[in-house]
C-alpha positions in Angstrom: -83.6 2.8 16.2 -82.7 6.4 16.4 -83.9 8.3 19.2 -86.3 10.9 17.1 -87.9 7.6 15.7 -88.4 6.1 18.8 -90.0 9.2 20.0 -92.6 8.9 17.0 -93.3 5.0 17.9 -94.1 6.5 21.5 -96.3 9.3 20.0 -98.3 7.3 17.8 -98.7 4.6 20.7 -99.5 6.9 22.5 -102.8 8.4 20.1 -103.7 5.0 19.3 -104.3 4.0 22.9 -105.7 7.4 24.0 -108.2 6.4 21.3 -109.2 2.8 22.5 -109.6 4.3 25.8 -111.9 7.2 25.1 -114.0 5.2 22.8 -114.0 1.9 24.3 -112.5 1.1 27.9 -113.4 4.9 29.3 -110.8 4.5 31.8 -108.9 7.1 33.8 -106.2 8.1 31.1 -103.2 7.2 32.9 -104.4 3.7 34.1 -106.1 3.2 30.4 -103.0 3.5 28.9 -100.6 1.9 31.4 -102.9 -1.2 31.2 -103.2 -0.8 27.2 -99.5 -0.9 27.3 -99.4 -4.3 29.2 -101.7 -5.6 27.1 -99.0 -5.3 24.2 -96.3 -6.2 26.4 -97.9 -9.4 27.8 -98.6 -10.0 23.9 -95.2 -9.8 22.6 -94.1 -12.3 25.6 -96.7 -14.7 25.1 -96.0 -14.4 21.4 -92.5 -15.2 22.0 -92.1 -18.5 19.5 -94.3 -17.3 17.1 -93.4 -13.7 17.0 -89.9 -14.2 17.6 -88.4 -10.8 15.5 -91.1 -8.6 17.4 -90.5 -9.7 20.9 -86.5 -9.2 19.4 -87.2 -5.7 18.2 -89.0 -4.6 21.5 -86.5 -5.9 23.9 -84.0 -4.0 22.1 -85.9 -0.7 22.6 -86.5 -1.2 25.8 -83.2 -1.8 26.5 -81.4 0.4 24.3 -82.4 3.3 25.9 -82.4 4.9 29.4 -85.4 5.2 30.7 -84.7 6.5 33.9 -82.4 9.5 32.4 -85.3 10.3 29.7 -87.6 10.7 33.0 -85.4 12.5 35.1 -84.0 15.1 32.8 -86.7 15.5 30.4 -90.2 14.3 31.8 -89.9 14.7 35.2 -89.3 18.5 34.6 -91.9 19.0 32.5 -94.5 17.5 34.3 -93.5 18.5 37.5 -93.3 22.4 36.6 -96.8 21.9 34.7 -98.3 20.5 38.1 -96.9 23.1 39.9 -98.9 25.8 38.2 -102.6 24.4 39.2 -101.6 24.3 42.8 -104.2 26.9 44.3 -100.6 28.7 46.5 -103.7 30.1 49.2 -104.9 27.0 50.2 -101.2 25.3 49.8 -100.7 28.1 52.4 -102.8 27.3 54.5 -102.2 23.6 54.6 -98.4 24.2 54.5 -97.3 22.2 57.9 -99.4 19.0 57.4 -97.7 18.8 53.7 -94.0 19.4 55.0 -94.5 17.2 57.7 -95.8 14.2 55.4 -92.8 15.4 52.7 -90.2 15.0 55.4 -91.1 12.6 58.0 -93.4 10.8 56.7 -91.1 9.5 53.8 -88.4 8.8 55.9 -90.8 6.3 58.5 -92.1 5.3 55.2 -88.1 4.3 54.1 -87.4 2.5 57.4 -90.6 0.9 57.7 -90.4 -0.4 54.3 -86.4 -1.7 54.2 -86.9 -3.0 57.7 -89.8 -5.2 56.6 -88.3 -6.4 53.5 -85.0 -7.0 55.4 -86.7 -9.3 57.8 -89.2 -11.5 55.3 -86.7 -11.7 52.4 -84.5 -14.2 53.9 -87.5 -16.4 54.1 -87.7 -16.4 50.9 -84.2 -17.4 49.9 -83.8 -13.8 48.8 -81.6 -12.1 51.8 -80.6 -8.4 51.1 -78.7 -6.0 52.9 -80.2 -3.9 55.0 -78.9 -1.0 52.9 -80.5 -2.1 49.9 -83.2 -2.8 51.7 -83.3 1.3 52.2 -82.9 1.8 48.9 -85.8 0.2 47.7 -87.6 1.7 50.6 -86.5 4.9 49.6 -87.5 4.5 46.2 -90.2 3.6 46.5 -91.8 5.5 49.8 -92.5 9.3 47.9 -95.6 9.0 46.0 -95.8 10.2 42.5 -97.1 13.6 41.4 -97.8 12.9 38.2 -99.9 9.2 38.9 -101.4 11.8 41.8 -102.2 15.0 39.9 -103.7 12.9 37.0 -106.2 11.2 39.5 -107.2 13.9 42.1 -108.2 16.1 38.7 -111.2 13.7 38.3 -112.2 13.3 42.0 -114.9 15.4 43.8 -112.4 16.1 46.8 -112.3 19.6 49.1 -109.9 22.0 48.1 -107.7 21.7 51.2 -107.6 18.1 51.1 -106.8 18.5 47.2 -103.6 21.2 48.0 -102.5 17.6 50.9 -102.9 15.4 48.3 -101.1 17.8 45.5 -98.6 19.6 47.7 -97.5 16.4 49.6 -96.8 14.3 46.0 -95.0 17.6 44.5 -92.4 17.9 47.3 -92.1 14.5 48.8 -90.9 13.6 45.3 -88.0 16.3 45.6 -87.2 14.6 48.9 -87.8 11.3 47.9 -85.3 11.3 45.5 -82.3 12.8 47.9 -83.1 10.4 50.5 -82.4 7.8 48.2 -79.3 9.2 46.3 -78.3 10.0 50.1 -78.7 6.3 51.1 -76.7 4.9 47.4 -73.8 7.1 48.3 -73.6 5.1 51.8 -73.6 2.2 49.7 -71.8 3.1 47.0 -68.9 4.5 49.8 -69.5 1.5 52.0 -71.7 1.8 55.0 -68.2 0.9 56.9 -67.1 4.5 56.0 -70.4 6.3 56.3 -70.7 9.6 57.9 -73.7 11.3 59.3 -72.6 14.8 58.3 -71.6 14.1 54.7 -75.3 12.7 54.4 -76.7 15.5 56.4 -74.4 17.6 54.3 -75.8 15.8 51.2 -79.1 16.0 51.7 -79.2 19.8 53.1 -77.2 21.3 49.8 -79.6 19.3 47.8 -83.1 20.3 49.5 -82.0 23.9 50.3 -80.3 24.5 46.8 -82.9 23.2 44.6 -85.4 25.5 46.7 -83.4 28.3 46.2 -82.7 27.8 42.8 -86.0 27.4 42.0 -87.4 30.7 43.8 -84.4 32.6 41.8 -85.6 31.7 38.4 -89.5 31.5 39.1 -88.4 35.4 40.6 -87.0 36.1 37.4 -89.4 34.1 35.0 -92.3 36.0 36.6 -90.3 39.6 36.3 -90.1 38.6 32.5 -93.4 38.0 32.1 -95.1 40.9 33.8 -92.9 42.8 31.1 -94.2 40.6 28.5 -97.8 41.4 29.8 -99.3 38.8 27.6 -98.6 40.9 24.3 -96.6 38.5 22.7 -98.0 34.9 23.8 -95.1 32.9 21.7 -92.3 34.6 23.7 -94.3 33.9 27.2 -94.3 29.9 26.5 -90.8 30.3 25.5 -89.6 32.1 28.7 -91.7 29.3 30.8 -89.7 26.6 28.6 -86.3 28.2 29.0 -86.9 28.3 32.9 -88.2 24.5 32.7 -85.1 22.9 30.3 -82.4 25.9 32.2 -83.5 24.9 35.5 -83.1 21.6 35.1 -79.4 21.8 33.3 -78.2 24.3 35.9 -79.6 22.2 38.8 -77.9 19.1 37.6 -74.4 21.4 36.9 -74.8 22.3 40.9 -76.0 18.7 42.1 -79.0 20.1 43.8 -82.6 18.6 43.6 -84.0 19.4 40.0 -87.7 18.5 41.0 -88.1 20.5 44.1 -86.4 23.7 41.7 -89.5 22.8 39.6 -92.2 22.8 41.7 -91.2 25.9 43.0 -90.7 27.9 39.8 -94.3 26.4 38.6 -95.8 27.9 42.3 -93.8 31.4 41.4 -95.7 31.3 37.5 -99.1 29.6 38.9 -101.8 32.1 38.9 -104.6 30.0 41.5 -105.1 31.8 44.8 -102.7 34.8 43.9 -103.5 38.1 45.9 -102.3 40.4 43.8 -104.3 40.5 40.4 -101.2 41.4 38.4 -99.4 38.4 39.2 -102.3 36.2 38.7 -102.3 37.6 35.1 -98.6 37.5 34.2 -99.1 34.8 31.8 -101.5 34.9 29.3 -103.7 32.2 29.3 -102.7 29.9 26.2 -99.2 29.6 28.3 -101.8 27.1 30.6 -102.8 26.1 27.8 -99.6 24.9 26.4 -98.2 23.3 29.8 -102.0 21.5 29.8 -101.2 20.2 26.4 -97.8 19.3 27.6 -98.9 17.8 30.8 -101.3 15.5 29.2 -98.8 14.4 26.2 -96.1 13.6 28.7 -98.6 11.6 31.1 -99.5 9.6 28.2 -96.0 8.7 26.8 -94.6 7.9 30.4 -97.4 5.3 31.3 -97.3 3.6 28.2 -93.0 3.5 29.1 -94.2 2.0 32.5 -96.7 -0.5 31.0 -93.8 -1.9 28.3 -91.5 -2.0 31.3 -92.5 -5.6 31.9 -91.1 -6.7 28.8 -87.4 -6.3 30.7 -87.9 -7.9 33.7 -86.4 -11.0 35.2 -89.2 -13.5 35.5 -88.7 -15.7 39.1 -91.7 -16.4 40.7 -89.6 -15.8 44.1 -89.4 -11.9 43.3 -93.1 -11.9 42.6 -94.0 -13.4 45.8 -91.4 -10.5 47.3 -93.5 -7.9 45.2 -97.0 -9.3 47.1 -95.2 -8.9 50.6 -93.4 -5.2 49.2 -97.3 -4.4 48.8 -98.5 -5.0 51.6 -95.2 -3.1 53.4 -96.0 -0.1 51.0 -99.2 0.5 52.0 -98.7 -0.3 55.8 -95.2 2.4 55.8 -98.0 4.8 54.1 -100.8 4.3 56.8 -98.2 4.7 59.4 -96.1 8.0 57.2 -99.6 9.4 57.5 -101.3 8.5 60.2 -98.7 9.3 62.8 -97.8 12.4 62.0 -101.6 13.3 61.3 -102.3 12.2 64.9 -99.8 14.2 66.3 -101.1 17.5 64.4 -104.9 16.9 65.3 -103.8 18.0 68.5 -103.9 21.5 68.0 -105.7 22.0 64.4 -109.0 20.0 63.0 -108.5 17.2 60.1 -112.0 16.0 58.5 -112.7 12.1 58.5 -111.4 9.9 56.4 -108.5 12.3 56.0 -105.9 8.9 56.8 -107.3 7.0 55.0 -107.6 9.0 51.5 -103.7 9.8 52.0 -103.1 6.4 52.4 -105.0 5.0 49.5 -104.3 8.2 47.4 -100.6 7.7 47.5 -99.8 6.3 44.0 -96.4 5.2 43.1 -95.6 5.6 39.2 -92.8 6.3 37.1 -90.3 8.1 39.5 -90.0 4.7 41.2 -89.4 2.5 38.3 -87.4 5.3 37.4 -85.3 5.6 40.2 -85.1 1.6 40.1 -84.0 1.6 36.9 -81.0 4.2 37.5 -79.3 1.5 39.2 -78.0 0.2 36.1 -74.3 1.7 35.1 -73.9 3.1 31.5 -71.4 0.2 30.9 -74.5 -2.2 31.4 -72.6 -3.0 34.9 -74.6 -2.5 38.2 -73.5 -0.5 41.0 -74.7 -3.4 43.2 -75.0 -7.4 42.4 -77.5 -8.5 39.4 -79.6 -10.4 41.2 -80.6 -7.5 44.3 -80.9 -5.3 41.2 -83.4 -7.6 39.4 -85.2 -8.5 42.8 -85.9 -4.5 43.7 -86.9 -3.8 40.0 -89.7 -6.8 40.1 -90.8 -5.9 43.9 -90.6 -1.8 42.4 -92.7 -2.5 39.1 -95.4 -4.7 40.8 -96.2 -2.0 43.6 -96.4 0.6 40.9 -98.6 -1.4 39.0 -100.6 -2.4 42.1 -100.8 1.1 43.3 -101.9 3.1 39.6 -104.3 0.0 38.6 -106.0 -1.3 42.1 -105.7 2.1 44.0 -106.1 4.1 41.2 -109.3 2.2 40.0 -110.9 2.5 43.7 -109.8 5.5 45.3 -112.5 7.6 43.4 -115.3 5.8 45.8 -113.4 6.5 49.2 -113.4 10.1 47.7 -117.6 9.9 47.4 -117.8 7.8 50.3 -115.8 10.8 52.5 -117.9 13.7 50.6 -121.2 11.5 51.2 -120.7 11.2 55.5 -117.9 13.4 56.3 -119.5 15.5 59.2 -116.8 17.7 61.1 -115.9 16.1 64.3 -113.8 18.4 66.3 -110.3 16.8 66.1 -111.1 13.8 64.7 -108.2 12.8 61.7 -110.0 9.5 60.6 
C-alpha cells in the first residue's frame, strides 16, 4: 500500500471512530479511540482462521511502515508545537522550578528506579536482561506523554498552576526523556565496557542546550514575521507557523539536537496566554489557533488509533505479559517517587496544595512516544540493534503500561481531579 493511501485508511478510521464515540461510547477522545482501535485489532486476531487475508493485509501495514519515524519526525512536531501554544507562559513562569526539577530529576529516578526493578524481578521470570536494557526501557518509558496529558487535563476542572505542572512538566520531560534514552543506547550500542561519562554528558548537553536554543532562534524569528504580518494576510501566518514546525524539525535533526524541546519552545515564543505585552499576544490572528486546534485534534486521533493497532505486531508470551503487570506496578511506583521526592524537598520553602503528589502521579500518562521510542529499536534492515527476544520483551512490557496508563488512569484521574477541587483546603506546606 502506498503511503498516501495508508494515510487515507488512517483518516477515514479515524472519522469513523470519532463518530462511534461521540454518538455512542462518549468517552474521552483519545481513550475512545485507542480502545475502538483494539477492538478491531483484537478482531482481526481472533478472526485469524476465518479472516485469514485481513489479519494478512493488516500485519503487513503494520509492519510495512515505521511507526516510530512517522511519530518522531512528523507527529510529534506537530502536536508538540500545537501544545505549546495553550501553555498560559505567566503561570508556566511562575511554576518554572517545580516543572524543571520533575523534567530533570524526576525522570532520571524515574529511569533508575524503573531498570533497577525490572533488572532484579525479570530473572524470576526466566526473562534476565541487562541492566542496560533494563535503562532503556526505564528511560523510555519514565517521561510522560504530552499529547495523552494535554488531551486529558483540557477536560478536567484543575487550577491553573497545577494545570501549567501538569502541561509544562509533560512538554519538556518528553524533550529530556528522549536524550536520556538515546544517551543510554549509545552506551549500549558502544558497549558499556567503553562508556564514558563525558561523551554522555557531552551527549546529552549539545542535545538539551541546542534544541533550546534552536528553538528560541526561530520562535524569535517566527514571531518577528508575524508582527509584520499583523494578521492581514491569515493564509501566510499558518504558513510561517508551518514552515517553523516542518524547518525546525529538519534543521534540528541535521544538527542532532532535541527536535521536541525546539518545539515546545517555538510554540511558547507564538503562544499568546499570559503574554504582557498586548502586541505579542496578538501576533497571530486567531484562525492560526484555529488551524493548530484542527491539527492538534486530527493528529491525536490518527496516533491513538496507530497505538491501539499496535497489538496486532506483538509477540504473544504470556511471560512478557506477566513482566508488563510487574513494569506497571514499577511505573507508577518510579512516578510516586520522581514526584514525590523532589516535591518534598521544594515544600520546604514554597506552598504545594493537597493532593498535588498524588494528581502528578496518576496524571502521568504514557502514550505514543513510548511505543514510539520502543519501536525505534528495530534497524531499517529489519535487524535489531539488540537480541529479538529483549526487543520483543520491552515492546510487550512498553505497550501494556501505555495501555494501562491512557485506559485505567486516563478513565479515573478525572475524579482525583473533583475529589482535590471538592476538599483541597490550603495547608501551609503541605504537598499531599
Amino acid at each position: 500500500m502506498e503511503v498516501l493511501d495508508f494515510i487515507t485508511l488512517l483518516i477515514i478510521m479515524a472519522a469513523f471512530f470519532t463518530l462511534i464515540n461521540v454518538k455512542y461510547l462518549k468517552l474521552p477522545s483519545t481513550i475512545g479511540l485507542m480502545l475502538l482501535a483494539l477492538c478491531l485489532s483484537l478482531f482481526i486476531i481472533g478472526g485469524e482462521y476465518v479472516f485469514s487475508m485481513l489479519n494478512k493485509l493488516a500485519t503487513n501495514l503494520m509492519t510495512e511502515y515505521d511507526f516510530s519515524k512517522v511519530l518522531f519526525q512528523v507527529m510529534l512536531s506537530f502536536l508538540l508545537f500545537a501544545g505549546a501554544l495553550d501553555v498560559n507562559l505567566n503561570k508556566l513562569g511562575e511554576e518554572k522550578w517545580p516543572i524543571l526539577i520533575l523534567a530533570t530529576v524526576g525522570v532520571l529516578i524515574s529511569t533508575f528506579i524503573v531498570g533497577g526493578a525490572m533488572y532484579l524481578t525479570l530473572p524470576y521470570l526466566g526473562l534476565p536482561m541487562d541492566f542496560i536494557y533494563c535503562l532503556l526501557f526505564g528511560a523510555l518509558i519514565s517521561p510522560t506523554d504530552p499529547i495523552a496529558v494535554l488531551a486529558m487535563i483540557k477536560k478536567t476542572v484543575v487550577s491553573e498552576n497545577l494545570e501549567s505542572q501538569i502541561a509544562g512538566e509533560s512538554l519538556f520531560n518528553d524533550g529530556i526523556g528522549v536524550v536520556v534514552f538515546l544517551s543510554i543506547l549509545g552506551v549500549a550500542a558502544g558497549g558499556v565496557e567503553n562508556f564514558e561519562a563525558i561523551e554522555v554528558v557531552k551527549l546529552f548537553g549539545i542535545e538539551v542546550i541546542g534544541g533550546i536554543a534552536l528553538g528560541a532562534l526561530l520562535g524569535y524569528i517566527g514571531l518577528r514575521l508575524l508582527k509584520i504580518i499583523d494578521n492581514e494576510h491569515t493564509e501566510i501566518e499558518v504558513l510561517v507557523t508551518l514552515s517553523m514546525v516542518l524547518g525546525g524539525a529538519s534543521v534540528a535533526d541535521f544538527l542532532h539536537v532535541s527536535g521536541p524541546l525546539a518545539m515546545v519552545v517555538m510554540g511558547l515564543f507564538v503562544g499568546r496566554k499570559g503574554r504582557i505585552a498586548k502586541v505579542d499576544e496578538d501576533a497571530a490572528g486567531e484562525y492560526v489557533y484555529k488551524f493548530w486546534h484542527l491539527m492538534d485534534e486530527a493528529m491525536n486521533a490518527i496516533l491513538f488509533i496507530l497505538i491501539g493497532l499496535q497489538i496486532i505486531v506483538i509477540n504473544y508470551e504470556m511471560d512478557y505479559f506477566y513482566a508488563a503487570g510487574i513494569a506497571i506496578v514499577a511505573v507508577l511506583l518510579a512516578r510516586l517517587l520522581g514526584v514525590g521526592v523532589p516535591l518534598s524537598i521544594m515544600r520546604i520553602k514554597r506552598h504545594f496544595p493537597k493532593y498535588t503528589i498524588r494528581i502528578l502521579t496518576w496524571s502521568g500518562l504514557r502514550g505514543g512516544i513510548s511505543v514510539a521510542l520502543a519501536l525505534s529499536l528495530y534497524k531499517e534492515n529489519h535487524g535489531f540493534l539488540i537480541d529479538a527476544k529483549t526487543v520483543d520483551i520491552i515492546i510487550t512490557m512498553t505497550y501494556c503500561v501505555v495501555l494501562f496508563s491512557i485506559v485505567v488512569q486516563g478513565l479515573t484521574v478525572d475524579k482525583l481531579f473533583k475529589l482535590a477541587a471538592k476538599n483541597n483546603k490550603p495547608i501551609k506546606g503541605s504537598t499531599d
